[in-house]
GUNUKE-808930 format. One record per atom (N, C-alpha, C): residue in three letters; y, z, x. Coordinates in pm, whole numbers, plus 32768, in hexadecimal, padded with zeros to 4 digits. Each point is the difference from the previous one (the first is absolute). Layout:
BEGIN
ALAYZX/...
This chain:
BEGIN
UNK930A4F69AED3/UNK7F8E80588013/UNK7FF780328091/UNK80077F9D8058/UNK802B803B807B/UNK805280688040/UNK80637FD17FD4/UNK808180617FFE/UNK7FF780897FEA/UNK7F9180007F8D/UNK802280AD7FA8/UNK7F7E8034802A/UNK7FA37FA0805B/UNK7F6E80348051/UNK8003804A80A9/UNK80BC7FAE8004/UNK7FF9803E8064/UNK8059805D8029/UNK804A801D7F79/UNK8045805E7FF9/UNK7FA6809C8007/UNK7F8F7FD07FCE/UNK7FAC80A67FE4/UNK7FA27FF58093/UNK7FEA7FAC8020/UNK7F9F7FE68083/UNK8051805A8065/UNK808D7FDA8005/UNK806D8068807E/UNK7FDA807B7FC0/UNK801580247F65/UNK7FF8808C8004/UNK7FA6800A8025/UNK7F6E7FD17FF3/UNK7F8E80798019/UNK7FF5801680A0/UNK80367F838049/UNK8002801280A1/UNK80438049804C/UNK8068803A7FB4/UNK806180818033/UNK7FE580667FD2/UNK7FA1800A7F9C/UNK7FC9809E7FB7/UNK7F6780278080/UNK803E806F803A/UNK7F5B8035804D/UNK7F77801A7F88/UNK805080387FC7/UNK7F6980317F99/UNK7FBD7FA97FD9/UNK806F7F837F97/UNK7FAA7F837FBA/UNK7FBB7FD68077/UNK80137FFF8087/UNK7FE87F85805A/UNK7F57809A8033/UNK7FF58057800B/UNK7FAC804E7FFB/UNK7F8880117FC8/UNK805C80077F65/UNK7F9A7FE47F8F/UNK7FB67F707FDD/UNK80157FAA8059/UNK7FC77F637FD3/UNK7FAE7FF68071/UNK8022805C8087/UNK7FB67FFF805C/UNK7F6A801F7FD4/UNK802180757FE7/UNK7F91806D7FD7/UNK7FA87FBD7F94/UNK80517FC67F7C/UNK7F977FA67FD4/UNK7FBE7FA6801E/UNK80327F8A805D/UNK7FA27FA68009/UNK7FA380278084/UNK801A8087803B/UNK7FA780168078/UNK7F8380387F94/UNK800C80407F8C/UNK7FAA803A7F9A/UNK7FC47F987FE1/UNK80327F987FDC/UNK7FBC7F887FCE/UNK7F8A7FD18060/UNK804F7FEB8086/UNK7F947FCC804C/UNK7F8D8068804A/UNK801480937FBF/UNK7F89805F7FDD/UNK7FA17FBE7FE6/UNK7FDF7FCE7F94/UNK7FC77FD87FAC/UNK7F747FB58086/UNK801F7FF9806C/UNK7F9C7F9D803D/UNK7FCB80908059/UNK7FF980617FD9/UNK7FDA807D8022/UNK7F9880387FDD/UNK7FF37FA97F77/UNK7F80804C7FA2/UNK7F967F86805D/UNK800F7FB18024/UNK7F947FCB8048/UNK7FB3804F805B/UNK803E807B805C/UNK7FE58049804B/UNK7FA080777FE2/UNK800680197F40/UNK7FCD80767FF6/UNK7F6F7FF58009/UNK7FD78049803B/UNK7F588015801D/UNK7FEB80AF7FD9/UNK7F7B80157FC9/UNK7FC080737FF4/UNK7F6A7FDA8057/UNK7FDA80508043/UNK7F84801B8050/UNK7FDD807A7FF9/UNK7F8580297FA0/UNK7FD080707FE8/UNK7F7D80177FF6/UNK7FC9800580AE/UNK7F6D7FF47FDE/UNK7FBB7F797FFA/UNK7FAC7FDF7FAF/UNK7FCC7F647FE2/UNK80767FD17FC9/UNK806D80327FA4/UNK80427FD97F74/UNK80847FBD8068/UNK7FEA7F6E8016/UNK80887FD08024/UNK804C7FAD7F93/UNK80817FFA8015/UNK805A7FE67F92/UNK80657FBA803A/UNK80117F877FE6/UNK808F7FB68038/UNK80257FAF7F88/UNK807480497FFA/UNK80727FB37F6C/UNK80107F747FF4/UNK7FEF7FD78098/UNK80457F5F8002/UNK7F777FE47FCD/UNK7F8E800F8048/UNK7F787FD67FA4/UNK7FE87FE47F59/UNK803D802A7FC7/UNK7FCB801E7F6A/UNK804F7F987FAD/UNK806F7FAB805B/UNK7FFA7F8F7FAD/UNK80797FDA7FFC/UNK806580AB800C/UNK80927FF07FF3/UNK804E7F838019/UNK7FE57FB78061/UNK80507F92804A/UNK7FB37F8A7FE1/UNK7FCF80047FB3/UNK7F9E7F5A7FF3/UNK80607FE67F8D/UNK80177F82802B/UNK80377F807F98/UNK7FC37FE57F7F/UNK80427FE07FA5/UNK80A480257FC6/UNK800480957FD8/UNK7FA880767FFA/UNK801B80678003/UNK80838043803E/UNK7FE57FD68082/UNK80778040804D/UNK807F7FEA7FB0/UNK80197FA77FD9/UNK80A67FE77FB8/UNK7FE980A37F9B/UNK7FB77FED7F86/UNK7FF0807F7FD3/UNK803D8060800C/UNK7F93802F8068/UNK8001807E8077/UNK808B80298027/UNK80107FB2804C/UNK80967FE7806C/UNK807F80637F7D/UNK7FDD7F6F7FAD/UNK80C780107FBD/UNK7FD980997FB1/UNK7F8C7FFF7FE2/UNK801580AF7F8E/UNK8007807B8064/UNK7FDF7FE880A7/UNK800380618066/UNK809E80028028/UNK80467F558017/UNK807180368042/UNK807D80137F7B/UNK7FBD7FCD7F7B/UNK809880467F83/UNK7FED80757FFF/UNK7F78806D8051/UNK80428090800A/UNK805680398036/UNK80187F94806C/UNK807D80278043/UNK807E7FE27FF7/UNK80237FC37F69/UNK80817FC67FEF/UNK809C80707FE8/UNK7FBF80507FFD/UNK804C808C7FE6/UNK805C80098066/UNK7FE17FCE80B5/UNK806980148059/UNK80487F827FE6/UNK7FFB7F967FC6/UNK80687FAA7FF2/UNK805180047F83/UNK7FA7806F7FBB/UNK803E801B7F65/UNK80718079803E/UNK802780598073/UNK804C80258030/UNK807E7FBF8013/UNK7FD67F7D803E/UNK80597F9F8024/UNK806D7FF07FF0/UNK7FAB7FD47F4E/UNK80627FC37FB1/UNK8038807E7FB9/UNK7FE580378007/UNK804F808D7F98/UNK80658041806D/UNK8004801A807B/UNK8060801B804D/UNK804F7FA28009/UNK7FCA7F8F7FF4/UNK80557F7E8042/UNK80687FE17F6B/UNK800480477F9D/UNK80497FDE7F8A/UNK807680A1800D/UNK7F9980748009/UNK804880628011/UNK808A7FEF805F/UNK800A7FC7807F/UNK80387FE08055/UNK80577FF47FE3/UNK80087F847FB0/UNK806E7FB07FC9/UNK806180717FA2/UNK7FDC80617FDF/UNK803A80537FAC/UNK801F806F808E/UNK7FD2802A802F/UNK803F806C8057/UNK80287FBB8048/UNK80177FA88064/UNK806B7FD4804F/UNK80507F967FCD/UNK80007FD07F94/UNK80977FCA7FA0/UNK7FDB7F928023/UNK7F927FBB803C/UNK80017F667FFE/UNK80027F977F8B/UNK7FD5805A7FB0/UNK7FD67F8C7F86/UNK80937FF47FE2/UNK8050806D7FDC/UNK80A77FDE7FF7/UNK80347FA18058/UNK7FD2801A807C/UNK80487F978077/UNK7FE87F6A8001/UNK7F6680157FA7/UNK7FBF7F2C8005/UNK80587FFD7F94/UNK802F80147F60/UNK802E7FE77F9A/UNK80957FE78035/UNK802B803E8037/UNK80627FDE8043/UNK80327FC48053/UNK7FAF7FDD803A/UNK7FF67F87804F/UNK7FCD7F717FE1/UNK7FF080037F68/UNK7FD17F897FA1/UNK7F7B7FF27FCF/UNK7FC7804B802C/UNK7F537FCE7FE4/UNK800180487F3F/UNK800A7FE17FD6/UNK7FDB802F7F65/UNK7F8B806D7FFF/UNK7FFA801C7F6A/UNK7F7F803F7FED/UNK7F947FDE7FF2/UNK7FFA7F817FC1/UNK7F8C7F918000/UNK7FD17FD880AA/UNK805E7FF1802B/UNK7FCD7FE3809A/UNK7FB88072804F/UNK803380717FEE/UNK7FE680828031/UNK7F6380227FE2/UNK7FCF80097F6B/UNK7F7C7FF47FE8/UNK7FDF7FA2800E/UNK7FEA7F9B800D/UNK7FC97F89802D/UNK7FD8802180AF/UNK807780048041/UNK7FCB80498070/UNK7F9F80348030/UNK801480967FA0/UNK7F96805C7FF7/UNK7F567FD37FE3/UNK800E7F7E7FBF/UNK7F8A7FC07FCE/UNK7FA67FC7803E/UNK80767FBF8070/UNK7FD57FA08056/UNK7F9A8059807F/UNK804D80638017/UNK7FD280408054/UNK7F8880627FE8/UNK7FE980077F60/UNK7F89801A7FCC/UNK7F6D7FB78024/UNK80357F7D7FD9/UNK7FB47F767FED/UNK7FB67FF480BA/UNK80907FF5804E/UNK7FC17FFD809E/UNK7F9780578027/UNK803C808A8010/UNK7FA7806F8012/UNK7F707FEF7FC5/UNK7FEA7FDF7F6B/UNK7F857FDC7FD5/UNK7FB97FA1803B/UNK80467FA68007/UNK7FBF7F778056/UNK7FBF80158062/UNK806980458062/UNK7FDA7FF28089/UNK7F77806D8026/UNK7FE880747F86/UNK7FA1802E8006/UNK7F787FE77FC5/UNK80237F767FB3/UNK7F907FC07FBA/UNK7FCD7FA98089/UNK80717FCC8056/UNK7FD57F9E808B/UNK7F92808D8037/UNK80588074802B/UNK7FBA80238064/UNK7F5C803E7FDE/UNK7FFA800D7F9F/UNK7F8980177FB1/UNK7FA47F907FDF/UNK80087FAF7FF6/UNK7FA17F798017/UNK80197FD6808D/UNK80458009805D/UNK7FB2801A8078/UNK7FC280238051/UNK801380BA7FEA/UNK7F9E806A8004/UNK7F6E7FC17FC3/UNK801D7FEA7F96/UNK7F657FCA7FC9/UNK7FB27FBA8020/UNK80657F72803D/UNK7FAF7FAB8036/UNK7FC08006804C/UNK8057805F8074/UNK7FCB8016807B/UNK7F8480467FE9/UNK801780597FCC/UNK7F5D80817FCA/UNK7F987F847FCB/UNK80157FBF7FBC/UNK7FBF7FA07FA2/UNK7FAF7F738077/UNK806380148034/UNK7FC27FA580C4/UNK7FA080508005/UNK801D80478020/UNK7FA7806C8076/UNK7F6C802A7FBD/UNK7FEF80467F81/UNK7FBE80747FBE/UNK7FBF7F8A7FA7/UNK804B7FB37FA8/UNK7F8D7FD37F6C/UNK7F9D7FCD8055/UNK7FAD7FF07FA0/UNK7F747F957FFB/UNK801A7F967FC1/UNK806E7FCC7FC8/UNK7FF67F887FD7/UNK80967F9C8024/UNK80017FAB8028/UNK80717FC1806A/UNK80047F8D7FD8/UNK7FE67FA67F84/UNK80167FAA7FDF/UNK8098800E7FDA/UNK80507F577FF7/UNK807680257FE3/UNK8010801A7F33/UNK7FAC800B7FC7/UNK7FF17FB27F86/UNK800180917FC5/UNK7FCC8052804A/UNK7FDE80927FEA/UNK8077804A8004/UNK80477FE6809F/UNK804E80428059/UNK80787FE57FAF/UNK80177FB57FB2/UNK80987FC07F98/UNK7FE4803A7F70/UNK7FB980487FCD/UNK7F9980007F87/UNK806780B27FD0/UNK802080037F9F/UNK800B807C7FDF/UNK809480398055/UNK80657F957FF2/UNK807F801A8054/UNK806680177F92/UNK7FBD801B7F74/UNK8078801C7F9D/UNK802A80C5801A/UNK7FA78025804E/UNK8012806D8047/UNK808D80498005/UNK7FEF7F6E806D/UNK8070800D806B/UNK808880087F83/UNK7FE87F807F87/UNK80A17FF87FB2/UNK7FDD807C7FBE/UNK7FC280457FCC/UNK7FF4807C7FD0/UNK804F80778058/UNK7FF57FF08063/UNK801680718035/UNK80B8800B802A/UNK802C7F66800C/UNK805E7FDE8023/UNK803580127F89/UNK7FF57FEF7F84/UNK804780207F74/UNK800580A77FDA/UNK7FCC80408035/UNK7F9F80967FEA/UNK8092801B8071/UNK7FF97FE08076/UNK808080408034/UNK80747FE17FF6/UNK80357F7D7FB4/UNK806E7FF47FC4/UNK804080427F9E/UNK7FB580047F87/UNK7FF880717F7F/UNK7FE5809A804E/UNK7FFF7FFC8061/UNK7FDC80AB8013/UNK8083800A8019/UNK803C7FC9806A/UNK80707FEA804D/UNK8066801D7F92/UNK7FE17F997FAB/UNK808F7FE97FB6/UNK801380857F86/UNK7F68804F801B/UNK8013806E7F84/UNK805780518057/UNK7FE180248093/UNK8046803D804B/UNK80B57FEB800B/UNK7FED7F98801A/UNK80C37FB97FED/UNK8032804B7F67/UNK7FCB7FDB7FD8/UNK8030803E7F5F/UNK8026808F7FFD/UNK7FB480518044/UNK8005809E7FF0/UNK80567FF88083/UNK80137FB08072/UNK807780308049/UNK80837FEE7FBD/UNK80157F837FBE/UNK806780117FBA/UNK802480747FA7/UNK7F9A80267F99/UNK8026803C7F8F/UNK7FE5808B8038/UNK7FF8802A8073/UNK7FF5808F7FFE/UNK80798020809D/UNK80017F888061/UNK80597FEC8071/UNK7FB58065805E/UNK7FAF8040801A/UNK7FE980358042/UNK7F428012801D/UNK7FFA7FC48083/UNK7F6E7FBF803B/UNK7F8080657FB3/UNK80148096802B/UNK7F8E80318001/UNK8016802A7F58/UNK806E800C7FB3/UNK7FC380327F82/UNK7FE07F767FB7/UNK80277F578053/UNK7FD27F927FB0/UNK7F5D7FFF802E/UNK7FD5805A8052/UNK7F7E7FD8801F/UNK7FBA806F7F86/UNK803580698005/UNK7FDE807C7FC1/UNK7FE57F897F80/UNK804B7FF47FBF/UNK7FF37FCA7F76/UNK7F917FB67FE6/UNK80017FA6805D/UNK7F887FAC8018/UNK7F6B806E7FD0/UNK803F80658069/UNK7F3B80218005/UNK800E807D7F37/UNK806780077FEE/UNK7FFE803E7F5C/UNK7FEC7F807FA2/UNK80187F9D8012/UNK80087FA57FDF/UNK7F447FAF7FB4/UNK7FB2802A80A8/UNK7F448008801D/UNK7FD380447F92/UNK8050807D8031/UNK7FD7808E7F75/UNK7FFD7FF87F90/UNK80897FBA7FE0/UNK7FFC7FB77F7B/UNK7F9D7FB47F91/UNK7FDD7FAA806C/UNK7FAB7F847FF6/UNK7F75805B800B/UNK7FC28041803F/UNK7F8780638009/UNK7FDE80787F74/UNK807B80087FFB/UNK7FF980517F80/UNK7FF37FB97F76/UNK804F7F988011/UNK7FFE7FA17F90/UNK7F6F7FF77FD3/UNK7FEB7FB98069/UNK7F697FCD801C/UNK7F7380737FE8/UNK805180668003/UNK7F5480677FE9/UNK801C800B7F72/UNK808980017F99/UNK801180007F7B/UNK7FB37F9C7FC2/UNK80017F9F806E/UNK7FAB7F777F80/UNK7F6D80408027/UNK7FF78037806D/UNK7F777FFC7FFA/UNK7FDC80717F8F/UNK8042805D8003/UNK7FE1805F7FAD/UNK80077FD17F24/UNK80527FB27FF9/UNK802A7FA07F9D/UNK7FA47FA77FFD/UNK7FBD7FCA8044/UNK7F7A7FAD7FF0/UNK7FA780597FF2/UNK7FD280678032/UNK7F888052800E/UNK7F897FC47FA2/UNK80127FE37F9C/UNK7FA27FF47F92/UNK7FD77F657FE5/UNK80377FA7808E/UNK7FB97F7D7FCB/UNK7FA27FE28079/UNK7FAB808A8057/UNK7FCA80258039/UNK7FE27F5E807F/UNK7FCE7FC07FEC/UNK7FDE7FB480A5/UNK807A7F697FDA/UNK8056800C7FB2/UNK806A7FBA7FD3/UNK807580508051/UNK801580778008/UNK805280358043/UNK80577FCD804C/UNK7FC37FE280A4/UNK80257FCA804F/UNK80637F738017/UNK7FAD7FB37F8F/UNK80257F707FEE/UNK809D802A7FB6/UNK8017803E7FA9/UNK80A080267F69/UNK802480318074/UNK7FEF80548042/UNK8049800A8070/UNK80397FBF8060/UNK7FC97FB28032/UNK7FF27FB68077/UNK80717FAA7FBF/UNK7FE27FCC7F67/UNK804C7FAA7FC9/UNK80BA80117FEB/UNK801A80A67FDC/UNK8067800A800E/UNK805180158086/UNK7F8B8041804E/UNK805A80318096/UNK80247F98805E/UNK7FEA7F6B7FC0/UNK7FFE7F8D80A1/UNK80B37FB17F90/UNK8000806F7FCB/UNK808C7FC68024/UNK806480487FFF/UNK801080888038/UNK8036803A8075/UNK80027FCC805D/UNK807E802B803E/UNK80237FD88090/UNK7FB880228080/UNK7FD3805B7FFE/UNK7FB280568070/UNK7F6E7FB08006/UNK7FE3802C7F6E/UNK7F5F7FD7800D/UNK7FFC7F4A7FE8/UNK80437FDD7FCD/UNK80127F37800A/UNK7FF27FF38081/UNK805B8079807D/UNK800A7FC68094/UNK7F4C7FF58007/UNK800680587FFC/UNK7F4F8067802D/UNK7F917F7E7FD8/UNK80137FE37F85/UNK7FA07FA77FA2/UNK7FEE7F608056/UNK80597FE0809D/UNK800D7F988007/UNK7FA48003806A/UNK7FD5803F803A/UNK7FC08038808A/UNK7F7E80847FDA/UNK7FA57FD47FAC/UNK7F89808D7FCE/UNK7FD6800C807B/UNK7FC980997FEB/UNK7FB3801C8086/UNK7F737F997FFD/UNK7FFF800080D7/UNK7FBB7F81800A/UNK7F6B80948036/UNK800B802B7FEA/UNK7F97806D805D/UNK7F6E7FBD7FA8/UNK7FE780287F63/UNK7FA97FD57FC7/UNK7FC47F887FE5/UNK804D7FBE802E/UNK7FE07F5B801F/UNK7F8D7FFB806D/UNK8016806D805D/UNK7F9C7FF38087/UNK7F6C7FE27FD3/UNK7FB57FBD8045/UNK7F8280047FFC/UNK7F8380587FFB/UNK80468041806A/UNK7FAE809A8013/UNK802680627F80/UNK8074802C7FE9/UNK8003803F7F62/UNK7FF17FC77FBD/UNK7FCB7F7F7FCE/UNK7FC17FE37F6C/UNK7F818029804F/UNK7FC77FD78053/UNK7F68801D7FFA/UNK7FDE808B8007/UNK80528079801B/UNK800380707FD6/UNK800C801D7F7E/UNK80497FB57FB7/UNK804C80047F6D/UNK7F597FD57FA4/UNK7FC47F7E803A/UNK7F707FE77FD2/UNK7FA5806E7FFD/UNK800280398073/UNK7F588057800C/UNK801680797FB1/UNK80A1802D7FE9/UNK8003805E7F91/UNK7FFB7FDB7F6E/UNK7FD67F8A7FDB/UNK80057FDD7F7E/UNK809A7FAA7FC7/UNK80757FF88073/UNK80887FE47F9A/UNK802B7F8D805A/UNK80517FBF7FCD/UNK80087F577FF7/UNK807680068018/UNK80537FEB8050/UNK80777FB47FF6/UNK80267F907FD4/UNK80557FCB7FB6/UNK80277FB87FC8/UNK80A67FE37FE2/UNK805080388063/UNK809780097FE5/UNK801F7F608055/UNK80637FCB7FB5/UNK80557F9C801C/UNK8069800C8086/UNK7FD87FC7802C/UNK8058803380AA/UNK80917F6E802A/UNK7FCF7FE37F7B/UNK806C7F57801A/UNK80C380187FD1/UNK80047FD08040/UNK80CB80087FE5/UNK80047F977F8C/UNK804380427FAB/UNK801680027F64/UNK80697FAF800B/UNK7FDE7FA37FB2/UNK80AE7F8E7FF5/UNK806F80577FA3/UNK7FAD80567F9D/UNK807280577FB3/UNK80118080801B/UNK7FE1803F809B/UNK802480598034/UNK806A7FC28080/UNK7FF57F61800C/UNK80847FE8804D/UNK80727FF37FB3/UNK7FEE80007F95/UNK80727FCE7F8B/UNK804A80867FD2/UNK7FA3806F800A/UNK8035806F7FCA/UNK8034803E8097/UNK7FE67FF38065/UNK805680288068/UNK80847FDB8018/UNK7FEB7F4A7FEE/UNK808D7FD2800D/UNK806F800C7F8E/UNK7FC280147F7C/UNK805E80297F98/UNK805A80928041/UNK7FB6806E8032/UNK8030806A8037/UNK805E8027809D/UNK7FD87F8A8028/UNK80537FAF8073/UNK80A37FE77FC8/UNK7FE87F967FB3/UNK80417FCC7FD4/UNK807880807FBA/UNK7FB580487F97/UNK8039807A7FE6/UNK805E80608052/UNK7FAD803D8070/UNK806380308058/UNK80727FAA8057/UNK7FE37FA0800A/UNK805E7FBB8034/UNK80997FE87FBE/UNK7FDB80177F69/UNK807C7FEF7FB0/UNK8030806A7FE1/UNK7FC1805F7FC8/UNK803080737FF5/UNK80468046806C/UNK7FBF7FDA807D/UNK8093802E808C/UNK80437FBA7FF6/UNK802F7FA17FCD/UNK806A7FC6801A/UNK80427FE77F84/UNK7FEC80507F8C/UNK803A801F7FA2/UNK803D80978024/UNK7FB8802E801F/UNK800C80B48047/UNK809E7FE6803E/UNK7FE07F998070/UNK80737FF1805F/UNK80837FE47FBA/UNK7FC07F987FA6/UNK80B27FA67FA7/UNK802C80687FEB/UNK7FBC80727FBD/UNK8036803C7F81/UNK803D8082804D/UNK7FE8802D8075/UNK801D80828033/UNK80797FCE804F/UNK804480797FF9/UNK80B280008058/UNK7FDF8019806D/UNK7FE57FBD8054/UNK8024800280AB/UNK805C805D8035/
């Protein structure tokens, strides 16, 4: 495992772009301690973001991982150049030839999936903590540890993203139309998805639910389903949500069978590239 971790670790350290593009993300990531800054002052009407709750414990985990998986897209570059590569400058011929198999080769690729996720699941619960020092109102440790399945959510959410990405570098070899695919791929899944709605139409406040039921096991929306938006959770919009008469009531908890249906799809792309690979003439 070592071996084939650090075989891809040299590549990405001699590529400017990958080493660019990871910059750029985790400086995006640690954005994220930016929104503390936003203030509106208008008149009597003052407004500070960090105020309203964002960073109070265990919220913040929430918050954090569904703000920084918007930015997984520059590491979803990464990995789609970082496969392309291997096809325009003949390396992947050169490791096979130099003994590493095909099984080793994706495995590789996996590993270096798996890190990248990690190390942005670290830097993201430290960001947090630190915000979570500073900003919550509540600092017990009992609190401050409370609601960290977050964190494995988010870390599975960019593995399966990752690895949908690896898949389309293989099967298409080339970065920007494996990203392209990706986003026809959304379209897909969006269109699908307004058919059921339109195909349900008539089981009127059932709708949502036949829906909901078939679309969480897609790939896209299973990622999506592991991390709901945390915005309506806030305090201040339910008590807005109250004085107009409507109730929130959505489930904001990480689903043991929305981790199951991610990693089945994990699991999926992972084989299928490396069935892709067996089967194609080098």
């Amino acid at each position: 495992m070592i071996r084939l971790l650090n075989i891809e670790l040299y590549k990405l350290k001699h590529n400017k772009a990958s080493k660019a593009l990871i910059i750029i993300y985790f400086a995006l990531l640690a954005s994220i301690a930016l929104i503390a800054a936003i203030k509106f002052d208008i008149g009597p009407i003052k407004f500070h973001l960090a105020d309203q709750g964002i960073f109070n414990f265990p919220y913040i985990w929430h918050f954090n991982t569904y703000v920084a998986a918007i930015f997984k897209f520059f590491l979803l570059l990464v990995i789609v150049s970082m496969m392309a590569n291997e096809y325009s400058y003949k390396t992947l011929k050169q490791n096979l030839i130099d003994g590493l198999s095909k099984r080793e080769f994706i495995l590789s690729k996996f590993y270096a999936v798996v890190v990248l996720a990690f190390l942005s699941t670290v830097f993201v619960f430290v960001v947090s903590l630190i915000l979570g020092l500073i900003y919550s109102d509540f600092n017990e440790l009992t609190i401050i540890f409370s609601d960290l399945e977050y964190l494995v959510a988010f870390f599975l959410k960019l593995v399966c993203f990752f690895s949908f990405g690896l898949f389309f570098g293989i099967l298409i070899k080339r970065s920007a139309f494996a990203v392209a695919a990706m986003v026809v791929w959304l379209f897909i899944e969006s269109i699908f998805k307004g058919y059921l709605f339109w195909k349900f139409r008539d089981l009127q406040s059932g709708t949502q639910e036949a829906v909901d039921k078939i679309m969480q096991f897609l790939p896209l929306e299973a990622m999506s389903n592991l991390i709901k938006e945390p915005i309506s959770r806030l305090g201040a919009v339910k008590s807005v949500a109250n004085q107009i008469g409507e109730e929130i009531t959505k489930d904001y908890s990480v689903g043991f069978l929305n981790i199951i249906i991610v990693l089945i799809w994990t699991s999926i792309f992972i084989y299928f590239s490396f069935f892709l690979l067996k089967k194609r003439d080098l």
